[in-house]
N, C-alpha and C positions, 0 to 999 in steps of 0.2 A: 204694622209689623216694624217698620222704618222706628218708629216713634219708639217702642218700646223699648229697640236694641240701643238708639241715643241714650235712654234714659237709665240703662243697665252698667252702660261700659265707659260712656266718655265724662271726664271729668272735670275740665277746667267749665269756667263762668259761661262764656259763648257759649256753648253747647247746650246749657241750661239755660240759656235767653235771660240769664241774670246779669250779665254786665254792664248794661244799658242801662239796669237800674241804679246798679251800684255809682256808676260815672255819674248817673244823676242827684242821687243823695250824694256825694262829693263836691259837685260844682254846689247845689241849692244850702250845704254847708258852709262853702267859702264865702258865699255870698250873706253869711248872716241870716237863714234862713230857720226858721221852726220847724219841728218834727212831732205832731200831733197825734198822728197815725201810721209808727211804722210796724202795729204787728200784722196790718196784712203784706208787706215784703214778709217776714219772719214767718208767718203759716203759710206763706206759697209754695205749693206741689212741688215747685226748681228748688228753692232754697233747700228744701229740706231733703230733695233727694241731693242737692251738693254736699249738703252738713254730712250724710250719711259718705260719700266720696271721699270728704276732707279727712273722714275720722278714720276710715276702713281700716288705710294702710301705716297707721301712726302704731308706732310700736307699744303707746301705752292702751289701746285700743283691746289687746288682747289682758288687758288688767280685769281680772273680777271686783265687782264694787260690794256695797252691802246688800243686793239685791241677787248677789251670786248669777251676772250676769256681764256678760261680756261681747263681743262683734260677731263672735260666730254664732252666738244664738239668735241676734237683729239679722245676720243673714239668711236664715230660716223662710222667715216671714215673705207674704207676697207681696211686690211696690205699694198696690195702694191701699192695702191692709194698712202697713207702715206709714205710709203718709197719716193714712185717718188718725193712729193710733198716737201719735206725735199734735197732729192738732186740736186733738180732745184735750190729753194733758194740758196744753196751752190755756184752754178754756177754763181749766180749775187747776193750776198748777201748785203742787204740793210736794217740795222735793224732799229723797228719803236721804236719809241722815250719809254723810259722806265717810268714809273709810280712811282712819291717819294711819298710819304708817310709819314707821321710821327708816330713812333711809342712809346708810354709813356713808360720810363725806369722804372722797377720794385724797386717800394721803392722809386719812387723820383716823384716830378713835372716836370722834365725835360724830353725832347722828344730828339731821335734820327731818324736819315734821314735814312730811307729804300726808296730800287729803286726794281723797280718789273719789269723785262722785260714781250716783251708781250711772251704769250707760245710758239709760234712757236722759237723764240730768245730763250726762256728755254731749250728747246729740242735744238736747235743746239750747244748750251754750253753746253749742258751734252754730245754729240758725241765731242766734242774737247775735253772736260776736261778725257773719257775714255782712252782717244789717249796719251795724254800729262801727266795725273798722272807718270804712270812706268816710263817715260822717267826722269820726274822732280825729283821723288824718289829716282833714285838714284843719282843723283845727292846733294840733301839737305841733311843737316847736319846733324850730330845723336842727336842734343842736342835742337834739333826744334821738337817741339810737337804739334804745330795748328792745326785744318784743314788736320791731314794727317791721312792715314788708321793706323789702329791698334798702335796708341800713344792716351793719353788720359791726361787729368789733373792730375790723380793719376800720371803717368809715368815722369811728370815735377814735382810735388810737391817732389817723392823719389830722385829727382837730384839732387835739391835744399838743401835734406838732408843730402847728399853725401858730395855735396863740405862743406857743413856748419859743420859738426860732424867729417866725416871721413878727408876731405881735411884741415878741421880748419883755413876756408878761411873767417876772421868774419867780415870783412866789404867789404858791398854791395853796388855795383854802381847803383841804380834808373833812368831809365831814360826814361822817357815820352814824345814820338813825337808829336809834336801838330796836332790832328786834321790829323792822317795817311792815311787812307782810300782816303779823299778827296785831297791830297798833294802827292798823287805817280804822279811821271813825266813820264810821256807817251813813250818819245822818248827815256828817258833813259831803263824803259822796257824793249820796245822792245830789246834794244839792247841785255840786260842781258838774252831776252829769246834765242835769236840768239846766243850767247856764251856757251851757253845750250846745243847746238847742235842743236837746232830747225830752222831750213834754211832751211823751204819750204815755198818762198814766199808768195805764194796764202795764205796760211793760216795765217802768219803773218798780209795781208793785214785785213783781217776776223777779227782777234785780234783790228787791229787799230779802223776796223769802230763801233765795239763794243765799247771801251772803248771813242769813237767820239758821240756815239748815243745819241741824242735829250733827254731830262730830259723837261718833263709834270710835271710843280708844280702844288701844292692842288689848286690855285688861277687858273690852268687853261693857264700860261705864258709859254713858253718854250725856254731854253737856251741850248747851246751846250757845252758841258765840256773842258776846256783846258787840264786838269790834274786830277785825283783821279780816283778809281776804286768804281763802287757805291757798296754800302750794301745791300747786296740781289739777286744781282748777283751769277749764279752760278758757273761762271771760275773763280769770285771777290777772294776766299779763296786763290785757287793755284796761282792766278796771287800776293798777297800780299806776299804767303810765295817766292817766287823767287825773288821780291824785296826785301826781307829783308837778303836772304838768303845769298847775297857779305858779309852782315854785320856778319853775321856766320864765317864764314869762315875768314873775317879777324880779327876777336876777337880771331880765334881758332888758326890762323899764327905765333900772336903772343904769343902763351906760347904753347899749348896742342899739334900742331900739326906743332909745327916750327922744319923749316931743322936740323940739325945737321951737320957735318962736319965728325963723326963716327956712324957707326951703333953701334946701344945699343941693349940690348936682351929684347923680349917683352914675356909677359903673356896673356894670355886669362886665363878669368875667367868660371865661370858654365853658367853664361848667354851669353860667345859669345861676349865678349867686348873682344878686343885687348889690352892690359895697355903697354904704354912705360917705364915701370918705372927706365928702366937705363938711359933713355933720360933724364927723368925727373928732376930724381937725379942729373944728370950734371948740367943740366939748371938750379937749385936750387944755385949750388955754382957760378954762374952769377949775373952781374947786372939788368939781363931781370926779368920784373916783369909777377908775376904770374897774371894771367886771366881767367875766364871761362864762357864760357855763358851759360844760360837757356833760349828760347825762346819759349813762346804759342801766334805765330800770332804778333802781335804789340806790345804784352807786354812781357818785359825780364829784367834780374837780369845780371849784370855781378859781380861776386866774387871775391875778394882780398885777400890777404893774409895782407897786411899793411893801413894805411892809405895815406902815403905816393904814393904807388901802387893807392890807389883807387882814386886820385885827380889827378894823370896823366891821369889814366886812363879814367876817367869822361870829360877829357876835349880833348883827344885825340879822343873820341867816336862824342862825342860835335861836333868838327870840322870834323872827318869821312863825316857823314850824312848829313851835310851842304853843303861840297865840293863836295861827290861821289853821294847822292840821293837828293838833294836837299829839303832836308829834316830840319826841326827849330825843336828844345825839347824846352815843356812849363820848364820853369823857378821855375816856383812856384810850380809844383810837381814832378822834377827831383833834387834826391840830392844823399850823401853818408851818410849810416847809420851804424855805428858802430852796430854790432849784438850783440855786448855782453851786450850794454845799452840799446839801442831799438827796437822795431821790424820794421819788413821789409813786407808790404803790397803783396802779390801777387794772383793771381787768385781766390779770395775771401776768402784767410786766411791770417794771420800775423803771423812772422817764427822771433825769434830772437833762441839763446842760451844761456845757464846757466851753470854754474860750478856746476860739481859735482865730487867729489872729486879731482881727479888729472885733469880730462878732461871738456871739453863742450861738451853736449848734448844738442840736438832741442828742442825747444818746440813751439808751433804752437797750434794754437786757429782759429775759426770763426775769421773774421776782425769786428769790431764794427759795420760798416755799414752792411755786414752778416746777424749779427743775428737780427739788427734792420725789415731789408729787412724780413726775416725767419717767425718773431712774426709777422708783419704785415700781409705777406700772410696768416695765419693760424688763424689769428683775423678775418679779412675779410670773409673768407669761415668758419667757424663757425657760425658768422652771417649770411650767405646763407642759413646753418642749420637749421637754428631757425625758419627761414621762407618760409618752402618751398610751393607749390603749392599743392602739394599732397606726399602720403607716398613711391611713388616710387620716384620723384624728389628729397625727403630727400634723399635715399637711392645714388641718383645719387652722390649729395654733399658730405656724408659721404666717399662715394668712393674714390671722388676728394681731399678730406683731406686727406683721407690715403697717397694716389700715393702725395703729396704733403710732406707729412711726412716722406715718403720714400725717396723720391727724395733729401731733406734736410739729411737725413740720409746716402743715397749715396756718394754725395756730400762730403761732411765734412767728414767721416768717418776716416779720414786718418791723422785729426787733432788731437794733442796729449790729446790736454786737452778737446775735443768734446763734453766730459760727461757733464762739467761745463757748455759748451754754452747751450748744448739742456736743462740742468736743468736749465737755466736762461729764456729759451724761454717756457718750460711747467709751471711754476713759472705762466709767463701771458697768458697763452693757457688756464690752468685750472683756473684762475680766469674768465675769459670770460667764458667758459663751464657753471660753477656752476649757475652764475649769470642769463645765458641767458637761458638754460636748465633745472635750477631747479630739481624738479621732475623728469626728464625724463630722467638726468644724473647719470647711477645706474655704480656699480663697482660690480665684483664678486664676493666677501663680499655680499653685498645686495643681491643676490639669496639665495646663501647658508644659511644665516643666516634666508632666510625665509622660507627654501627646497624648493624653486621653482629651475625649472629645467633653468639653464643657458643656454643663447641663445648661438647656433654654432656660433663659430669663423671661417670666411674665409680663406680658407686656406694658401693666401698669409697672412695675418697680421698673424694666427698661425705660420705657416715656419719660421715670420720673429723676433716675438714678445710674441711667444706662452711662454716662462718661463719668461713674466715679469707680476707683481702683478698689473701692473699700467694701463691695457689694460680695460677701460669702454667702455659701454654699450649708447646709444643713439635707444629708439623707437627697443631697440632688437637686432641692428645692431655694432660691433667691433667696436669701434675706436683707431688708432693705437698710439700707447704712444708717444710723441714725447722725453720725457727725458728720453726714456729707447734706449741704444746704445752704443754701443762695438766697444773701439778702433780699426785701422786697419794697421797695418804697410805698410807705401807706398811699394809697388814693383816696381826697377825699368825697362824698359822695355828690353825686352830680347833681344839679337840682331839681333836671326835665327829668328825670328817671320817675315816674310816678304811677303805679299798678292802676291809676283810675282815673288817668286820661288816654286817649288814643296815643297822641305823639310820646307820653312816658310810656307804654307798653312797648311800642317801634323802639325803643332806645333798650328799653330790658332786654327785648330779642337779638337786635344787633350785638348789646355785647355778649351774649352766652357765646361758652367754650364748654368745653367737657367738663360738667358737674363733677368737682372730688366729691363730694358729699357723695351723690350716688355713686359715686365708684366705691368710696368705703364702703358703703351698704352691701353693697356686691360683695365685696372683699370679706364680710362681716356674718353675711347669711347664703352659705352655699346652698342650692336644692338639693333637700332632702334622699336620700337613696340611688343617687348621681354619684356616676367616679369622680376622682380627685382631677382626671383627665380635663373632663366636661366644665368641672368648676374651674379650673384655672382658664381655658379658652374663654367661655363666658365672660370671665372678666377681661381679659385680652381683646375680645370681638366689640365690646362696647367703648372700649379706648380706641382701636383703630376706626371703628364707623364715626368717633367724635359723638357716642352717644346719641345716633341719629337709628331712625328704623330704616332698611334695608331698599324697602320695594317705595316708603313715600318721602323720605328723608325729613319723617318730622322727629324732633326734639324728645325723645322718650323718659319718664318721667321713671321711679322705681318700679310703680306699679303698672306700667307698661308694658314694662319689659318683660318677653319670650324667645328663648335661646331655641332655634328649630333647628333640627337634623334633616339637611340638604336630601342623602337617600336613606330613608326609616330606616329604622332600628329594625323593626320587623324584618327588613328587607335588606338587612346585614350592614345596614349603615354603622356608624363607628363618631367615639366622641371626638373626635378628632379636629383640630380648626377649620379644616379645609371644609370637611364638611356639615361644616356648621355656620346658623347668621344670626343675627342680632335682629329682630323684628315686632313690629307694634301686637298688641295679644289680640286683634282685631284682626289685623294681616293672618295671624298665624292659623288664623279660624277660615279665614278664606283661602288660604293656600289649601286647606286641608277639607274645605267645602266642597259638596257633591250634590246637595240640591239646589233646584234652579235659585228658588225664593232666597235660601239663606244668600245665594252669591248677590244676587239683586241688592239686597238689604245692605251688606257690607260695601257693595261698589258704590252706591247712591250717599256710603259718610264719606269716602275717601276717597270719591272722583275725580275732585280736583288736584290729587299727588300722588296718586298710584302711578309707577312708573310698571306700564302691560308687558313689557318687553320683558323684567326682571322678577314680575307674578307669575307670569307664564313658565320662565324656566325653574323655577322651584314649585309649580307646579305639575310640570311634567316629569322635573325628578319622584316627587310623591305618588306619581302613577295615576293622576288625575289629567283630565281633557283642559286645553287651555282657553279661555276666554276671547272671545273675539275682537269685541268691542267694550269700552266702558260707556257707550253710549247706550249698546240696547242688550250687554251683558250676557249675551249668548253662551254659553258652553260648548264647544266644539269637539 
């Protein structure tokens, strides 16, 4: 019984006794090791009931593919129905033709090509991609950020700051592959995944007839791909960064990570970085020019020290990707940009430098298209505002403006001069407000000044906004300032931080704080047929617990999370915060358990952090008997 409820409800690797493996395809990668045989990882019972965990609560999840099937119908099915029915496929795998799509790029009239496999094909790329990450990981470069676990945009932006401040590397190579996604070559792939160490045929073939699969255009036609990896695919991320990743490594061959002829003495730094810097030094008093790359996915920066340096190196790059990936860069937005005149566009900011006094220091802004992009969302859903259906539907908008506001705030944060953009984008956020709102648009001035009593701020826009003056009122409900925001120095990423080893996991935990992510998500997807009461607590209860569950104080994930009413609804309970908590969807089943077995079953996963003293009183709220011990689980 034990066994079954693990295999139903908990989600991360541990759970599934798949980490161990993973750690060890990791280490047996680092080490230069062959991979002969990994489809039995990939058809094993754990992987594929995680694949099913990974995918469940992804929001593309609920996508129909061409096979007019989606997660709630795999939820149907019994476990190990679903398992068989997953590793047959495997045995003669034959995938059905993928679903494109067009999807409108945010802020433009132009559309981009998404491919949606059908769901069975989802699930099987996510048991490959569990199999293939640790392997690929260690393998990829440190200075690649895509797509990969624990790197992010902030950890490429503070790179970027490195080489430009600290390296005073001020002209930038630009360079833009036309059209990448659709332009990766098949055969050469393969090959690059094969030099990887990945030489288990069978699964290689798996690979091929994926990236071969039939494309269903909107008109209903269908054609077979020679070349590209579609968008929307879920192996699409890992299979682009290994294609780009030769390119890594030979940008880094030549300056950062080129032989020598003596050993030089190295440094580590507080994050775990290795520095050459005796190498370095030599190599400075050389004709070899300095280089370095940043890479998020298809888009990268390589850095210079000369201009000189950057017009070899532009055209040395140029001819690389033509010869090695057969690969063309657009012409007309691939160039060299002197940094200390102009700026340098990357992941939706512009980064040049400035002299201040002896040195150059960064400076970095929103990119113009940015904050064009920024004011429009926030114009747009203001207008939603104005016209909602009713006073919970406002409530829902206002919500979505905030997590919108937030998310811009996120985002950007990291941009020197932030304050300027978001005060350019509240500039016409508050003209819109005033205009369209009138009346209804109060500021907290406006209470005070009348002693009426000021409406509660939610706890997330308090936490995040509570000492700015600028935070108005709509129909009673916060709205969250968009020009109030505080610079945030990039971090850049640590080097022990590592999903697949022990001491990098201890270093991910140590730093977690209150997930924004899932707080947007909260803020984004209220439960369904819930007052507006309930949804805004909800969000409030997971910011004050720190996004922890209640009775064991573990880390709760989206899909975790269960909002419980302290005394039922039944029983005239009220959505109210007081009586209400924030609790794992495990907890929430044993608070509200009444047979012996089921209580057994739940105390034997969470033994070791149920706090009995704080089960107990929300179980006696509920009108259930309290627990004796979690040794021998009694009901009392």
């Amino acid at each position: 019984m034990t066994k079954k409820l693990k295999n139903k409800k908990l989600r991360h690797n541990e759970y599934y006794d798949m980490q161990d493996i993973y750690d060890g395809l990791y280490q047996k990668s680092k080490d230069g090791g062959k991979f002969r045989n990994l489809m039995q990882y990939i058809t094993c019972e754990n992987n594929i009931k995680l694949a099913y965990r990974n995918i469940k609560d992804n929001a593309g999840s609920k996508t129909y593919g061409t096979d007019d099937m989606n997660i709630k119908d795999i939820e149907r099915i019994e476990v190990s129905e679903f398992v068989q029915i997953i590793q047959r496929k495997f045995k003669d795998y034959q995938p059905k033709a993928v679903k494109r799509v067009e999807i409108p790029k945010e802020g433009s009239d132009k559309t981009r090509p998404l491919g949606i496999p059908a769901m069975y094909d989802r699930l099987i790329q996510q048991c490959i991609l569990q199999v293939l990450e640790p392997i690929c990981e260690a393998k990829f470069y440190e200075h690649s950020y895509g797509f990969r676990p624990n790197r992010s945009v902030e950890h490429a932006i503070a790179q970027t700051h490195r080489n430009m401040q600290l390296s005073n590397l001020h002209y930038c190579v630009d360079i833009d592959i036309q059209g990448f996604f659709d332009n990766v070559n098949h055969s050469k792939l393969l090959k690059q995944i094969w030099t990887m160490g990945i030489q288990d045929k069978q699964l290689l073939v798996i690979i091929r007839k994926m990236l071969k699969a039939p494309v269903k255009m909107p008109d209903k036609t269908v054609y077979y791909p020679m070349k590209g990896t579609p968008q929307g695919g879920i192996l699409s991320p890992l299979l682009s960064n290994i294609a780009l990743n030769e390119l890594d490594w030979w940008v880094s061959s030549n300056w950062e990570n080129m032989p020598t002829r003596y050993e030089y003495y190295t440094t580590t730094s507080q994050n775990g970085t290795v520095s050459r810097s005796g190498a370095m030094e030599a190599l400075k008093k050389t004709n070899v020019k300095e280089m370095r790359i940043v890479r998020y996915a298809d888009d990268f920066k390589i850095f210079c020290r000369s201009y000189d340096a950057a017009v070899r190196t532009f055209h040395a790059v140029k001819g690389w990707l033509k010869e090695r990936l057969k690969l063309d860069i657009s012409s007309e937005k691939s160039k060299i940009v002197n940094l200390r005149k102009h700026y340098s566009d990357f992941l939706g900011f512009k980064l040049k430098v400035h002299r201040k006094r002896n040195k150059y220091t960064v400076v970095s802004s929103m990119s113009d298209k940015a904050v064009k992009k920024a004011a429009k969302k926030l114009v747009e859903q203001i207008k939603r505002i104005q016209k909602p259906d009713s006073g919970k539907e406002q409530y829902k908008m206002i919500q979505n403006y905030n997590s919108k506001v937030m998310g811009i705030h996120n985002y950007y944060k990291t941009a020197t001069r932030i304050c300027l953009d978001c005060r350019k984008i509240a500039f016409q956020t508050t003209a819109v407000f005033k205009n369209r709102m009138r009346k209804n648009y109060k500021s907290v001035k406006y209470y005070k000044k009348r002693k009426k009593r000021v409406p509660n701020i939610s706890k997330a826009v308090k936490m995040n906004y509570g000492k700015s003056e600028q935070i108005r009122f709509i129909s009673g409900y916060a709205v969250a300032p968009v020009g109030y925001v505080q610079n945030k120095i990039p971090k850049c990423k640590k080097k022990s931080v590592n999903k697949y080893t022990a001491e990098g996991r201890a270093e991910i935990h140590n730093n977690l704080g209150i997930d924004t992510f899932t707080l947007l998500k909260l803020m984004q997807n209220p439960v369904s047929n819930r007052s507006i009461q309930y949804a805004d607590n909800r969000i409030s209860l997971y910011a004050g617990q720190y996004g922890k569950c209640a009775v064991t104080g573990i880390k709760l994930e989206y899909s975790d999370i269960h909002c419980h009413h302290k005394t039922p609804r039944c029983q005239g309970g009220t959505d109210e915060y007081r009586n209400l908590v924030i609790v794992h969807e495990d907890i929430h089943r044993l608070i509200h358990a009444t047979k012996q077995d089921t209580i057994s079953q739940y105390i034997s996963e969470y033994k070791d952090t149920i706090d009995l003293r704080k089960l107990n009183e929300l179980r006696n709220l509920a009108g259930n008997t309290e627990i004796s011990s979690l040794d021998n689980t009694i009901a009392i």
